[in-house]
N, C-alpha and C positions, 0 to 999 in steps of 0.2 A: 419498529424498524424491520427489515426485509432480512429474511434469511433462508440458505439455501443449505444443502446437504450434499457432497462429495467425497463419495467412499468411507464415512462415518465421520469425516469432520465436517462440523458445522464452519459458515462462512457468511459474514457480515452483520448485523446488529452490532453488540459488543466483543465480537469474537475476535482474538489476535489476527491479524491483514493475514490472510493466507496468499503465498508465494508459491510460484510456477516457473520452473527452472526449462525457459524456450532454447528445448535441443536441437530443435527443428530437424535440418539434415546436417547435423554438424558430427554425425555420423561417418560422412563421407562416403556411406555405400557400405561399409564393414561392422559385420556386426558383434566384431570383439571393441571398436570402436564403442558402440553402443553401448554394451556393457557398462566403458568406463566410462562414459557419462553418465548412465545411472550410479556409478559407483561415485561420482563425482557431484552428482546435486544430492547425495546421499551425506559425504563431505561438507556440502555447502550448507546443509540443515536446510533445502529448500520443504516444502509439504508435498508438492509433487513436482514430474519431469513432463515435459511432453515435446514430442516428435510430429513431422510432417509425415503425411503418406500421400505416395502421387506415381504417379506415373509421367514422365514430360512428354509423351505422345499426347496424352490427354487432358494436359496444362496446359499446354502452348503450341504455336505454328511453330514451325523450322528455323524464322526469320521473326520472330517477336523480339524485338528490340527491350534492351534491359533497362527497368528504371532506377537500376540503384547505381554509383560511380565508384569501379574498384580498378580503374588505371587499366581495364578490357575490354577495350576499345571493338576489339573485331568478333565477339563472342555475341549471339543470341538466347534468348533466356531458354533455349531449348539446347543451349549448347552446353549450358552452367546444368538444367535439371538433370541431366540426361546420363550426368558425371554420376550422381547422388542418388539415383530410382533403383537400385538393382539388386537391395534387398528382397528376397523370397516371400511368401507367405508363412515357412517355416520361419525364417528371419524374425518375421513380429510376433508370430507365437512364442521363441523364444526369446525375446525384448521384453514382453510382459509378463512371461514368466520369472525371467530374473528379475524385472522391477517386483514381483510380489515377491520373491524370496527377501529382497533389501528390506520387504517393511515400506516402500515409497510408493503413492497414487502414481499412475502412468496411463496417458492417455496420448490424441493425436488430433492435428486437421488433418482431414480428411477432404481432397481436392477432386472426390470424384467417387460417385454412388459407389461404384464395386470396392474401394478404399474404405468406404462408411460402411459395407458389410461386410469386408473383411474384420475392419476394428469392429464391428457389432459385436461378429462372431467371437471375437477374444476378449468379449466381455470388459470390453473398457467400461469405466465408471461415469464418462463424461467425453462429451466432443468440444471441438473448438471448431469455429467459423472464422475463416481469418477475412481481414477486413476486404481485399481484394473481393472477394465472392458474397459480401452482404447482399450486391443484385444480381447474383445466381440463383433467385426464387424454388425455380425446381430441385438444387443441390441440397437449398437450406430444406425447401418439403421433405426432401429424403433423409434427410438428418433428424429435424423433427420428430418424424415418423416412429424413430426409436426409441422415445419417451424418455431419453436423456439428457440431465442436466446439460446446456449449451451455454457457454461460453460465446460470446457475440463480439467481435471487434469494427469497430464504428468507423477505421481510419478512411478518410476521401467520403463519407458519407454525407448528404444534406439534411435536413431534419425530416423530408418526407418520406429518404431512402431507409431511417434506422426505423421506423415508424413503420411501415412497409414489412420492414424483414421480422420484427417482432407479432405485429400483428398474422405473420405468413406461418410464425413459431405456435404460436395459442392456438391460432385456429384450428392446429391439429390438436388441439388438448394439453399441447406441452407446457406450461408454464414456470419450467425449473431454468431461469434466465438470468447468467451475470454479463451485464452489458459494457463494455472495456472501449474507455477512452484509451485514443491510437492516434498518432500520426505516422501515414504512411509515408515515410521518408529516413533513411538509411545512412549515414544518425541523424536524427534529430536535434536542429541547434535547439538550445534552450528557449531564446524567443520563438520558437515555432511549437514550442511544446503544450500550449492553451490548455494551463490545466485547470481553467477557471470553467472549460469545457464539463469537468466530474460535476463538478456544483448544477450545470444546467439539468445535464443527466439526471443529478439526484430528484431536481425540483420537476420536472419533464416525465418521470418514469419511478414516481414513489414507492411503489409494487417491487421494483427490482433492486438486486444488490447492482452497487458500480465498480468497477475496478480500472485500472490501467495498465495498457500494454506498452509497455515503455521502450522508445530508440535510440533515448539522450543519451552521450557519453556517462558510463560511472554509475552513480546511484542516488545523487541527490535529487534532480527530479522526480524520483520515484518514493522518495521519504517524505518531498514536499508536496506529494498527493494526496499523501493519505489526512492531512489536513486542510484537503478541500474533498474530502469523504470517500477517497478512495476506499476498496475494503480488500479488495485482489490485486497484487501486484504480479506483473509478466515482465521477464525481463530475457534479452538472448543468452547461451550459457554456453560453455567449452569446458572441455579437460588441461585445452592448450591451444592458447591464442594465437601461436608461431601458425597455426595449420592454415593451408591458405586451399583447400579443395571446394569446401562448401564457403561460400561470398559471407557467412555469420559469423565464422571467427573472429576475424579482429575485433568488431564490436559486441562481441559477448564479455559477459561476466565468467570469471574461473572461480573455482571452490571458497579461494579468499577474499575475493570479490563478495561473494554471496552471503557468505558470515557476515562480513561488513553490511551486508543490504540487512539479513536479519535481524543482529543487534540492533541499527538502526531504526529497525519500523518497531521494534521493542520498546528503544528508547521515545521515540515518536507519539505509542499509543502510552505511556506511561506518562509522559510529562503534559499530553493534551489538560488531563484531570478535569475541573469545572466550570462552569460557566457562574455556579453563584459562591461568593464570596460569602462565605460565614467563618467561621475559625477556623484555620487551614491551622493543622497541626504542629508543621515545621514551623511557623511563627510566633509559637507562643512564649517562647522567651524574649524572643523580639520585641512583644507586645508591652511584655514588664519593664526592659531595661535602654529598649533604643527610642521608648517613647518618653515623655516627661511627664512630670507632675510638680506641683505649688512644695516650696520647699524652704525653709528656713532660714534667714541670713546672719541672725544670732541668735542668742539664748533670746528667750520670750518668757520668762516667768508667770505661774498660774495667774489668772487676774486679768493681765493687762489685755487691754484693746490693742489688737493688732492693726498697723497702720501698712502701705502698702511697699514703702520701704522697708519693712523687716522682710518679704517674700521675694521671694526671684522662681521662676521657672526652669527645673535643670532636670536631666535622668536620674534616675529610673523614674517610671510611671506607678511606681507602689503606692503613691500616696494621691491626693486629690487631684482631678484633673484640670489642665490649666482655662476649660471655658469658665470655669467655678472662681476664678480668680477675684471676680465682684464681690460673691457669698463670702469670703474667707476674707476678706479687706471690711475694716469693722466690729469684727467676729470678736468673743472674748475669749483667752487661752481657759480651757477646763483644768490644763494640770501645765504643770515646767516643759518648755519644749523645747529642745535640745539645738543647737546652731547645724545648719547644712545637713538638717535628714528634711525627706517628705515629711508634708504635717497629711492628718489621716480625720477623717470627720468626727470622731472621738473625741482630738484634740482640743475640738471648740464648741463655745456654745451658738 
């Protein structure tokens, strides 16, 4: 199975789901904010954090209409970026700095070349490609280009467009690629959530690990992926859901939230276990006492021919099993056999 390296932890074959706590700009612009987000997917037992870097002069026109619905009606998505961009270059130096004093991965999307040399230069471990920009071919080359692990999100993509953006990925050499089922849509209802989509991914793109980038309310879709082989779960994340500046608050995960998702994919990859049935350990008393066996209905004295009314079939399975019930009807007792225990192949000849 396919496995990748990010910042010395390993991610996908049998490795625990590694989780990515999507801070985005939920920042707000402040970078004491930011802190406590790192301080908070540090809380959340996430594996890493990651933030957006942009500029909305260089994301969007003036007038690009928003496609997500948060009751702002008269706002353009240049009016929402524009709130959120005004972090410094000192700002992210100091972002990843305190994410490496926390001990947490911290990385970013990067929505535009000077943004991806910025995060170069501060030595992130890894990029994100967010689904929007999969046919931004020359963004993905420049991203590429840095020989770092990429994070690829698929949402609104057709199979010729992810096809396309990977082969745009190798051809520069890079082949460090976890490819993230996504639906772009802000939340995501469940039925729109096609997470039978990871399974095509896996069978479509063997070579690479898959993950999901999750929009569904909560966290059960995102537990329910990892049993169609998710191996990376992305989900949005807050310090505090009340904040209404950047549009990803309300539907982000907070710290208790995120516990909840880790325990979760814990419990998840734990109770998966095996595909072959041989003696599963927790069943072996099962096997002695909730199964049956050929069993006595009175005394039977040495000697006697056993007839099929002296046997009945009851728990526990200690003694003969009940296909053998032919072999044991006719049988002769080798010693006294006692009324309502298993008889045992000892007992007869």
């Amino acid at each position: 199975m396919p496995e990748i390296t990010i910042d010395g932890t390993k991610i996908g074959d049998d490795n625990p789901c590694y989780t990515i706590a999507e801070a985005g700009a939920n920042h707000d612009g402040n970078l004491n904010k930011a802190f406590k987000l790192i301080d908070a997917a540090v809380d959340g037992k996430a594996h890493s954090i990651k933030f957006q870097t942009y500029k909305a002069g260089k994301l969007s026109t003036k007038t690009a209409p928003k496609y997500w619905d948060d009751n702002k009606k008269h706002e353009s998505q240049f009016d929402v970026f524009s709130k959120l961009d005004n972090l410094a270059n000192d700002d992210w130096k100091q972002i990843f700095e305190y994410a490496n004093e926390k001990q947490i991965t911290c990385f970013s999307t990067p929505f535009d070349e000077k943004s991806v040399d910025l995060l170069y230069s501060l030595d992130v471990p890894a990029f994100k490609i967010a689904s929007a920009d999969l046919t931004h071919i020359p963004l993905i080359k420049h991203i590429a280009s840095k020989q770092l692990p990429i994070f690829l999100s698929t949402g609104m993509a057709s199979d010729l467009e992810i096809k396309e953006a990977i082969n745009t990925i190798q051809d520069s050499g890079n082949q460090n690629i976890v490819l993230m089922h996504c639906m772009t849509s802000y939340p995501t209802k469940f039925e729109d959530a096609n997470l039978d989509m990871i399974q095509k991914l896996t069978q479509e793109y063997p070579s690479l690990v898959i993950g999901y980038s999750d929009h569904t309310p909560g966290i059960l879709a995102a537990l329910f992926s990892t049993f169609y082989g998710s191996k990376v779960i992305e989900k949005h994340f807050t310090f505090d859901k009340t904040l209404d500046r950047s549009p990803d608050h309300w539907l982000s995960l907070d710290p208790a939230d995120f516990i909840d998702l880790v325990n979760g994919l814990n419990i998840a990859k734990i109770s998966k276990g095996s595909d072959i049935r041989n003696d599963f350990n927790c069943e072996k008393e099962s096997i002695k006492y909730a199964r049956r066996s050929i069993v006595s209905t009175q005394n039977i004295p040495k000697g006697t021919k056993i007839s099929k009314y002296m046997l009945d079939v009851k728990r526990p399975a200690t003694g003969i099993y009940p296909k053998f019930l032919d072999k044991v009807v006719n049988s002769t007792a080798k010693k006294d056999i006692e009324e309502d225990i298993p008889i045992q192949w000892d007992d007869i000849e």
